[in-house]
Backbone bond lengths (Angstrom), bond angles and torsions (degrees), N, CA, C in turn:
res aa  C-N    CA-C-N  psi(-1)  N-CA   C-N-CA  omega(-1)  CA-C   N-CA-C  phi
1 X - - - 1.462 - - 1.520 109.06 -
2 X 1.001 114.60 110.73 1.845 130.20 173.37 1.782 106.03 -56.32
3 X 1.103 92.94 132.91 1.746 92.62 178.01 1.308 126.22 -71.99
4 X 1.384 77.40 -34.24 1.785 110.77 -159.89 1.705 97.00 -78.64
5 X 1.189 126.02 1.94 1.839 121.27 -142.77 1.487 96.94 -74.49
6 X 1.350 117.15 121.83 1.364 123.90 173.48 1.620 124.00 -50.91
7 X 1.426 112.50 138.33 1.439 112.09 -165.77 1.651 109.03 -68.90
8 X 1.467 107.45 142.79 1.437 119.74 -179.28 1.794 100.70 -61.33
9 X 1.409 91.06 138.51 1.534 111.75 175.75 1.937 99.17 -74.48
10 X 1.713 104.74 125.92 1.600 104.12 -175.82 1.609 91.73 -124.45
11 X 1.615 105.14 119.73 1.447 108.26 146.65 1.248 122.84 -85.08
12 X 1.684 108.08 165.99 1.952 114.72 173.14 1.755 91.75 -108.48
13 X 1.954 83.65 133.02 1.367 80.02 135.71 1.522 114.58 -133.68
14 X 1.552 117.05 -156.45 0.815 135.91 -163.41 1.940 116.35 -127.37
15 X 1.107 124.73 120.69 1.425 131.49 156.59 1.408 122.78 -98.19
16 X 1.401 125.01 107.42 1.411 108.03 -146.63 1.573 91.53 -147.95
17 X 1.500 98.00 120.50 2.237 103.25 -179.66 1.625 101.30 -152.96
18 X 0.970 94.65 179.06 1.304 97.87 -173.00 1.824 117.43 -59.47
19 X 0.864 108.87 123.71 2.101 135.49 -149.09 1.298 103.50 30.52
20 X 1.356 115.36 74.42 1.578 110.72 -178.98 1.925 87.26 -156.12
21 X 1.080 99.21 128.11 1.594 105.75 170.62 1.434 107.93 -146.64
22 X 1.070 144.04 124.90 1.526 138.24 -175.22 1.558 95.50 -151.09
23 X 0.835 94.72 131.09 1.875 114.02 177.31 1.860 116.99 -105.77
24 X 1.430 124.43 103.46 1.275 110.95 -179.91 1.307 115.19 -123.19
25 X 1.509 118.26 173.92 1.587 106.65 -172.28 1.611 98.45 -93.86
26 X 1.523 104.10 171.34 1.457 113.45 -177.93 1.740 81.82 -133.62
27 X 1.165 108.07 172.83 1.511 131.00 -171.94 1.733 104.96 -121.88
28 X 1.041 124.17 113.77 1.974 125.59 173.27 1.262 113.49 -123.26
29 X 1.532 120.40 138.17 1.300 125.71 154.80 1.564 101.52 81.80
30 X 1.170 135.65 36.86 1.260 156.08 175.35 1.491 80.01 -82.14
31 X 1.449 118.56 142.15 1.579 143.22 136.69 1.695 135.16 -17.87
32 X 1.593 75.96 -58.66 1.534 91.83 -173.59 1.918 94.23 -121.14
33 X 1.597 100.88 124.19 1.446 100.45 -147.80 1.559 93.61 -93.20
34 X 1.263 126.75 -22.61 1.502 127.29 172.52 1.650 110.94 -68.43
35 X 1.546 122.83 -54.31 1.127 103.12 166.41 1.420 120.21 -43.06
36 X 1.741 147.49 -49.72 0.814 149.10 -178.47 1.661 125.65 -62.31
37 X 1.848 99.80 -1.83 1.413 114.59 -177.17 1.817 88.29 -110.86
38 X 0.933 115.29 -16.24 1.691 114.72 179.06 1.558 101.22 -74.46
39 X 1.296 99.48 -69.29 1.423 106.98 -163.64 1.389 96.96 -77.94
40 X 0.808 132.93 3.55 1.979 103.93 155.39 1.548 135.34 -111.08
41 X 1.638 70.61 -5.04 2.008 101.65 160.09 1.779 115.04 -55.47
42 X 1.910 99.24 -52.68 0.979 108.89 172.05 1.407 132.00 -56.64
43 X 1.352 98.01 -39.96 1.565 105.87 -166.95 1.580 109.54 -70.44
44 X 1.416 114.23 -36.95 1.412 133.54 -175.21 1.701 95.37 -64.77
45 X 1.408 122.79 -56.36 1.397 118.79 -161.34 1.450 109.98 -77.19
46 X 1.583 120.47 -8.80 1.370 117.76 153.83 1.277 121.44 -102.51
47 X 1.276 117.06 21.91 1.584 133.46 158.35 1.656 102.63 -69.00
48 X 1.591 104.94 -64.01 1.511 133.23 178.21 1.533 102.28 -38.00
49 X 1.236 95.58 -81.50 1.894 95.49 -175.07 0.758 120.89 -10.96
50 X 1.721 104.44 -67.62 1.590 112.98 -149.22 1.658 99.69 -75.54
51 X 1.327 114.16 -15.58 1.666 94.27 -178.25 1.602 92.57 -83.40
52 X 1.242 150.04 -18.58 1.437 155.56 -168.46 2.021 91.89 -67.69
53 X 1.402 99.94 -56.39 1.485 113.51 173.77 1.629 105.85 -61.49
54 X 1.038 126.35 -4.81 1.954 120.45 -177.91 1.542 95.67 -113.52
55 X 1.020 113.00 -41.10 1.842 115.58 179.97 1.930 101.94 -66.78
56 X 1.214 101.14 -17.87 1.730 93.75 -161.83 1.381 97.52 -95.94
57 X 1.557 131.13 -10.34 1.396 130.10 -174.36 1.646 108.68 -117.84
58 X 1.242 110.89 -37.65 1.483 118.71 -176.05 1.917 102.81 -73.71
59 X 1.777 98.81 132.19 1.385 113.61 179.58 1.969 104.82 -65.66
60 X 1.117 97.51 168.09 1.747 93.37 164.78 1.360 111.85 -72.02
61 X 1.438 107.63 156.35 1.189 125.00 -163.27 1.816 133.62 133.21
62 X 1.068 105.00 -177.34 1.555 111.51 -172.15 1.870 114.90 -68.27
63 X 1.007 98.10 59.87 1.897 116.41 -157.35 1.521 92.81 -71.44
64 X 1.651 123.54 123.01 1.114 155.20 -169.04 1.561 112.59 -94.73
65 X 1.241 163.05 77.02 1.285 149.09 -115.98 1.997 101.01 -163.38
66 X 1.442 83.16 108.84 1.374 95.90 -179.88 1.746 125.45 -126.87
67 X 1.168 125.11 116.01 1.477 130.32 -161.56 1.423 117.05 -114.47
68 X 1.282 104.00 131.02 1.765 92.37 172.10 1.690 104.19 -145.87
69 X 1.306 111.77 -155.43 1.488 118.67 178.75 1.562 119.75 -153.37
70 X 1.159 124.90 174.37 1.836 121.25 -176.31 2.000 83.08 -143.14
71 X 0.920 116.91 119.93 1.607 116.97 143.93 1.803 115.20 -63.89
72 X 0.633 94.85 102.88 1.579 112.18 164.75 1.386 135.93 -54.73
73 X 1.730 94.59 -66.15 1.667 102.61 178.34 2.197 81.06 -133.08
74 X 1.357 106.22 158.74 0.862 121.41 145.05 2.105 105.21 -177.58
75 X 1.002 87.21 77.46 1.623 119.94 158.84 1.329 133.22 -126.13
76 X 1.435 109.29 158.12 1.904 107.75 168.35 1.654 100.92 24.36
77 X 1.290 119.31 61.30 1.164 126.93 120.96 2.110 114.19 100.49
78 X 1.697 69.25 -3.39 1.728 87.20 -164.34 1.807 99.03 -105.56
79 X 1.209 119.66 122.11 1.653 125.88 159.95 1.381 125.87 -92.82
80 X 1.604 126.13 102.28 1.347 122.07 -178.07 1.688 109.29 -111.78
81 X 0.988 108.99 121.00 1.523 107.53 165.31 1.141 121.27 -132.53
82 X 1.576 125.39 158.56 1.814 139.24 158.80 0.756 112.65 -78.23
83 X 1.277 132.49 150.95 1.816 134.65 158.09 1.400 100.56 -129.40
84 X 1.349 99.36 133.94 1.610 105.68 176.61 1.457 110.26 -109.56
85 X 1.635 126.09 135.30 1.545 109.68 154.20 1.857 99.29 -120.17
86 X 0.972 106.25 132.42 1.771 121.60 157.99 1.596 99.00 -99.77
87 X 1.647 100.15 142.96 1.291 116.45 172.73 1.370 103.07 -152.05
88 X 1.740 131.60 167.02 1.087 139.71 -107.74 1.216 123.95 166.20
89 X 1.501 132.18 70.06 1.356 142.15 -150.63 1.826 87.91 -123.99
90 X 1.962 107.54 115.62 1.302 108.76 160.21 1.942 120.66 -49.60
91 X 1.162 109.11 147.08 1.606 112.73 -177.13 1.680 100.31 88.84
92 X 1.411 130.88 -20.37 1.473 106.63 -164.59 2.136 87.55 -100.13
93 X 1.542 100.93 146.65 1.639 101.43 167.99 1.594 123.96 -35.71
94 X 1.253 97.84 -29.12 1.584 76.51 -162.30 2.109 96.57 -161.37
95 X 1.039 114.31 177.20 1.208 116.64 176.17 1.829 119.66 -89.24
96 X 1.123 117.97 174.91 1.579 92.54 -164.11 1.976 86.78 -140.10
97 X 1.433 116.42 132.21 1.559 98.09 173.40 1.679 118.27 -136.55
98 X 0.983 119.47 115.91 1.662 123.43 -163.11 1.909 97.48 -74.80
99 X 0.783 113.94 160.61 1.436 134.56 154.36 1.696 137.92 -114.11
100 X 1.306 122.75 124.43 1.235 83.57 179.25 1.970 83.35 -151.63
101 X 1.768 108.87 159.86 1.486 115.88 172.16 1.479 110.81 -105.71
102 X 1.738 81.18 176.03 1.585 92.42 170.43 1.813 90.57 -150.57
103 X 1.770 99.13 140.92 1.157 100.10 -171.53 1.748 113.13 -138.52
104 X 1.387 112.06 111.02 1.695 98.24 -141.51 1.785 98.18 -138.03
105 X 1.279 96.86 172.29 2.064 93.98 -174.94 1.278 88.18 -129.44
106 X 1.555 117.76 118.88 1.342 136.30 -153.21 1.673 101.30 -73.21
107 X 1.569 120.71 -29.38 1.157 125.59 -162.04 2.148 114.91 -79.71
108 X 1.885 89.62 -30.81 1.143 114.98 -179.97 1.181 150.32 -88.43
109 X 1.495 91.54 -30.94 1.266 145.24 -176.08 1.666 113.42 51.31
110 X 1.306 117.36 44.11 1.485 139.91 -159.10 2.095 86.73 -100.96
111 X 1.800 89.96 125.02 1.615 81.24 -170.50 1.699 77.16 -105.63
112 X 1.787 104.14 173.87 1.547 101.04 -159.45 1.579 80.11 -130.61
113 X 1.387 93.99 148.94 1.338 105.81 163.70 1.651 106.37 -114.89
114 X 1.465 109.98 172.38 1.685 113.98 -171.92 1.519 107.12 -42.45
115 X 1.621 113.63 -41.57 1.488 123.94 -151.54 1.523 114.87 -94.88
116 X 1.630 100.44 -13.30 1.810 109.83 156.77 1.569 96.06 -79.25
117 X 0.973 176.75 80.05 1.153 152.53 156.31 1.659 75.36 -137.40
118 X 1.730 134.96 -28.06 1.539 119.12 -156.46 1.178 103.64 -128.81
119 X 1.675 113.43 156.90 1.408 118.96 -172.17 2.156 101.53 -60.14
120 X 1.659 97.45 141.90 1.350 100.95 167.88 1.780 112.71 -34.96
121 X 1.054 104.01 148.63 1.934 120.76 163.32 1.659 94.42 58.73
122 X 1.097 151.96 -16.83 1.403 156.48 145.79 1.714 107.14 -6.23
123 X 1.276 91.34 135.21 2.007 92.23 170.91 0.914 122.42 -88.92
124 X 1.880 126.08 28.93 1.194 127.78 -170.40 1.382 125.09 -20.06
125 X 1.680 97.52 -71.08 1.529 104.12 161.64 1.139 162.42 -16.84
126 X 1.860 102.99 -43.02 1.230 119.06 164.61 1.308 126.32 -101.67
127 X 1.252 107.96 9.95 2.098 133.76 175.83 1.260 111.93 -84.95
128 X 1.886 106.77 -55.40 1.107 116.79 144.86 1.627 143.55 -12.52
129 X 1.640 95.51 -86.38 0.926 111.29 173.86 1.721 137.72 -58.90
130 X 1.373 98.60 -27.09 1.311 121.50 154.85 1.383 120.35 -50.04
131 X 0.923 113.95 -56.47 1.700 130.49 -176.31 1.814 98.97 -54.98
132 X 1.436 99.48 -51.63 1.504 107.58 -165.83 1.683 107.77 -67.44
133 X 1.403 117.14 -41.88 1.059 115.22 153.60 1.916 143.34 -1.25
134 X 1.953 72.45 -83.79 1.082 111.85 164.14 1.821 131.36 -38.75
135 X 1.223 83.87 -29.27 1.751 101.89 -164.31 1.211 116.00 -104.76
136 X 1.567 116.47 -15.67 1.044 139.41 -143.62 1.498 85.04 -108.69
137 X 1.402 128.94 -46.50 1.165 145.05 -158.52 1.980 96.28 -92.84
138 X 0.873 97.59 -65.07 2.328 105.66 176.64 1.870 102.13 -54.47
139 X 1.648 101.74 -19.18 1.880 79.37 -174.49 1.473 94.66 -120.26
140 X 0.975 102.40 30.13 2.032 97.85 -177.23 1.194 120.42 49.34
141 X 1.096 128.58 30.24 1.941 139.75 -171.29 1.625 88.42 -75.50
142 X 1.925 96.71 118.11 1.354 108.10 161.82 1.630 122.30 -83.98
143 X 1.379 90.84 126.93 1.947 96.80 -175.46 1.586 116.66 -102.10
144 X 1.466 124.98 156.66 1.461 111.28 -160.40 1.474 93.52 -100.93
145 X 1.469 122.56 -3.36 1.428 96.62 176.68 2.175 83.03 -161.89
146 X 0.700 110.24 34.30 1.565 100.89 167.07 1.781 92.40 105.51
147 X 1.998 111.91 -177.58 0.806 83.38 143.24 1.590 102.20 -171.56
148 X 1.047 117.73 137.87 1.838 124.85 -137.85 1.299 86.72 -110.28
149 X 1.684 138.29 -75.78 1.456 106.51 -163.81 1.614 87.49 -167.16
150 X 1.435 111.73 178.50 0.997 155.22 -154.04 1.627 111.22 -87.72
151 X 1.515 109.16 128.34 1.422 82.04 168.05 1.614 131.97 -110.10
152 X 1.501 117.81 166.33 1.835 98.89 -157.71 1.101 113.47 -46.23
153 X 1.641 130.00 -14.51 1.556 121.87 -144.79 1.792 92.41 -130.55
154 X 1.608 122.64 18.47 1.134 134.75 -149.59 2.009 96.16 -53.97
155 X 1.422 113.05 -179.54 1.473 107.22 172.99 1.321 117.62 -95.86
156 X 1.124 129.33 126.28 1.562 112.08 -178.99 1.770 93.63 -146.05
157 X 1.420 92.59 164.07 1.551 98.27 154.77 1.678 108.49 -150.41
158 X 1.727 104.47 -177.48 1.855 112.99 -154.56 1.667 98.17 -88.02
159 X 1.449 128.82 152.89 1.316 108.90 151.67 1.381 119.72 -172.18
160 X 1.238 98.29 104.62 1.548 126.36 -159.93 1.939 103.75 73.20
161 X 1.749 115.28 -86.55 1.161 105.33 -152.25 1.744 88.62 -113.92
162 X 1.023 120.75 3.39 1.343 128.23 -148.04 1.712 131.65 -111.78
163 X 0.524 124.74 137.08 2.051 118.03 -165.31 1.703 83.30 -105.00
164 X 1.419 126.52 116.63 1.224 117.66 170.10 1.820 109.99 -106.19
165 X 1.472 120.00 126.42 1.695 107.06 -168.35 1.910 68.95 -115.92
166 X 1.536 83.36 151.22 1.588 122.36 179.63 1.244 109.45 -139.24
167 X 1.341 113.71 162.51 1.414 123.01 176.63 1.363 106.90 -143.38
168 X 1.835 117.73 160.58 1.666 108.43 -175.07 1.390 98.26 -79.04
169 X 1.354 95.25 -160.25 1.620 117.74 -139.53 2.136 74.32 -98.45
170 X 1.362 134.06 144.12 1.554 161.09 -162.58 1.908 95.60 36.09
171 X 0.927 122.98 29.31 1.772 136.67 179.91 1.678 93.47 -51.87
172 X 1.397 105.13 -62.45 1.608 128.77 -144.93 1.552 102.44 -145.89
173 X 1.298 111.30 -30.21 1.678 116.28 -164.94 1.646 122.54 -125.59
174 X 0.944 137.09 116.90 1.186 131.03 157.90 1.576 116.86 -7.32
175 X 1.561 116.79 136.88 1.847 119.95 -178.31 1.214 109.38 -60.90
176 X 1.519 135.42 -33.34 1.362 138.31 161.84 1.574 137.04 -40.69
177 X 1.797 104.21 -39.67 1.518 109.15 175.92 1.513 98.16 -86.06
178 X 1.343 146.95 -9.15 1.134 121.30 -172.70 1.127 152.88 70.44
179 X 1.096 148.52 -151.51 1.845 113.63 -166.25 1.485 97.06 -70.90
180 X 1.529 139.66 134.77 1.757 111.75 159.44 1.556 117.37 -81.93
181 X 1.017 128.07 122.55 1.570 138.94 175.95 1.400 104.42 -102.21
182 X 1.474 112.60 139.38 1.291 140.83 144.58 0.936 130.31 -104.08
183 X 1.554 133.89 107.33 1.345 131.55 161.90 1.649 99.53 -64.55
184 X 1.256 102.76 161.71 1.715 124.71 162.44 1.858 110.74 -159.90
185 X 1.188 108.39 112.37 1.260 130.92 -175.70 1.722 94.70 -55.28
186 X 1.707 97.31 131.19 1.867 92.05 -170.16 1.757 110.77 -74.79
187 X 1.538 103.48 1.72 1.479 114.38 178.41 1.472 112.59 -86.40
188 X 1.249 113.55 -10.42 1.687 119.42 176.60 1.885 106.09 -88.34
189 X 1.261 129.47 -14.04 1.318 158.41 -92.68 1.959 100.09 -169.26
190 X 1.255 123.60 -23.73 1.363 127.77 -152.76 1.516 97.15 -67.20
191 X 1.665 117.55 -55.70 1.462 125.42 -170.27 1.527 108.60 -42.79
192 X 1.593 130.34 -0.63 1.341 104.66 -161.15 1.072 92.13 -176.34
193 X 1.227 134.90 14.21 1.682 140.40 134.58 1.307 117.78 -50.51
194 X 1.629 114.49 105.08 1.754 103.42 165.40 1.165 98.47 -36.12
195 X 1.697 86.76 153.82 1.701 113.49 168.65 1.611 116.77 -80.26
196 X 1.093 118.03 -3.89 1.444 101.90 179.13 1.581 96.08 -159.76
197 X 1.819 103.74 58.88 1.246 101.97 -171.90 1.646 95.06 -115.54
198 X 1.425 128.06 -143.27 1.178 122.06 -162.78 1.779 98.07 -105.13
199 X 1.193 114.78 -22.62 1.795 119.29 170.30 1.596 104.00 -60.77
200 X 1.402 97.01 -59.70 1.653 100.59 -169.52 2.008 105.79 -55.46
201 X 1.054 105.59 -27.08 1.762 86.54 -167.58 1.745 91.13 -94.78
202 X 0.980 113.14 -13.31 1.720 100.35 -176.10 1.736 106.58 -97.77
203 X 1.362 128.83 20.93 1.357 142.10 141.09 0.959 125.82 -111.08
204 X 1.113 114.24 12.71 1.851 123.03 -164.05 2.005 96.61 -92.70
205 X 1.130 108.50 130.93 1.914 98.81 -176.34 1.844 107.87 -76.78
């Protein structure tokens, strides 16, 4: 893996119908042109979901539906992004907005889940979860019922040095605090980071 590997070229597009606008990235001019047919397979089919996740909560009606994204990581070889959809049905309290990533090695096109990111049989989970704890308790984060741990396949995405785990919107937290994010520095993280996973090369000097 090249350190130096130049960042993947990201187009926008657009999904656009009547009150529905969502903007997502596409991937171009990638190397290896199947990885770049993987990973934008992915990115698109968790475009899909999350409106599957807005149709499954929103009442009938004049449903308002707006999507976007943040690139995260796109360095040394690694692509992390958010996708947001907000949606918006008159008569319901309030608006409702899912989140979801995609976390991929531009060269490989190998998409990662939480539990590739750590060495096999590893307690990721409870290192993790510890941390979150931790944070949960130092930043006063109100929880709706406690909050014990993590799950193996939890949501997270990369950014810069950092493993960030998130949870949806009443997951763990009241609808008011909003997504809860944890950063965790991938140097707090070293004991149980694959070695040649996407943590290890994005701390690597």
């Amino acid at each position: 893996m090249e350190l130096n590997q130049l960042p993947a070229t990201v187009l926008t597009r657009t999904i656009t119908r009547l009150g529905t606008t969502i903007y997502y990235p596409q991937l171009a001019g990638l190397a290896n042109q199947q990885a770049e047919k993987d990973i934008n397979k992915a990115i698109l089919q968790t475009v899909h979901g999350l409106i599957h996740e807005q149709q499954r909560v929103q009442i009938p009606g004049n449903t308002q539906m707006q999507g976007s994204y943040e690139i995260k990581s796109n360095e040394r070889g690694i692509f992390s992004v958010t996708l947001t959809n907000y949606a918006y049905t008159p008569q319901m309290a309030h608006g409702m907005t899912f989140m979801g990533t995609v976390t991929a090695d531009i060269q490989t096109g190998k998409l990662y889940t939480l539990r590739d990111l750590f060495k096999p049989g590893s307690d990721y989970v409870k290192v993790i979860s510890d941390h979150i704890k931790l944070q949960i308790k130092e930043r006063n984060i109100p929880t709706l019922n406690g909050f014990t741990s993590i799950k193996p396949d939890q949501d997270y995405y990369i950014a810069d040095k950092a493993l960030v785990i998130y949870f949806q919107l009443y997951e763990i937290t009241p609808y008011y605090v909003g997504f809860p994010m944890f950063p965790i520095s991938v140097y707090d993280l070293e004991s149980v980071i694959a070695e040649t996973g996407p943590l290890s090369i994005m701390s690597a000097d």
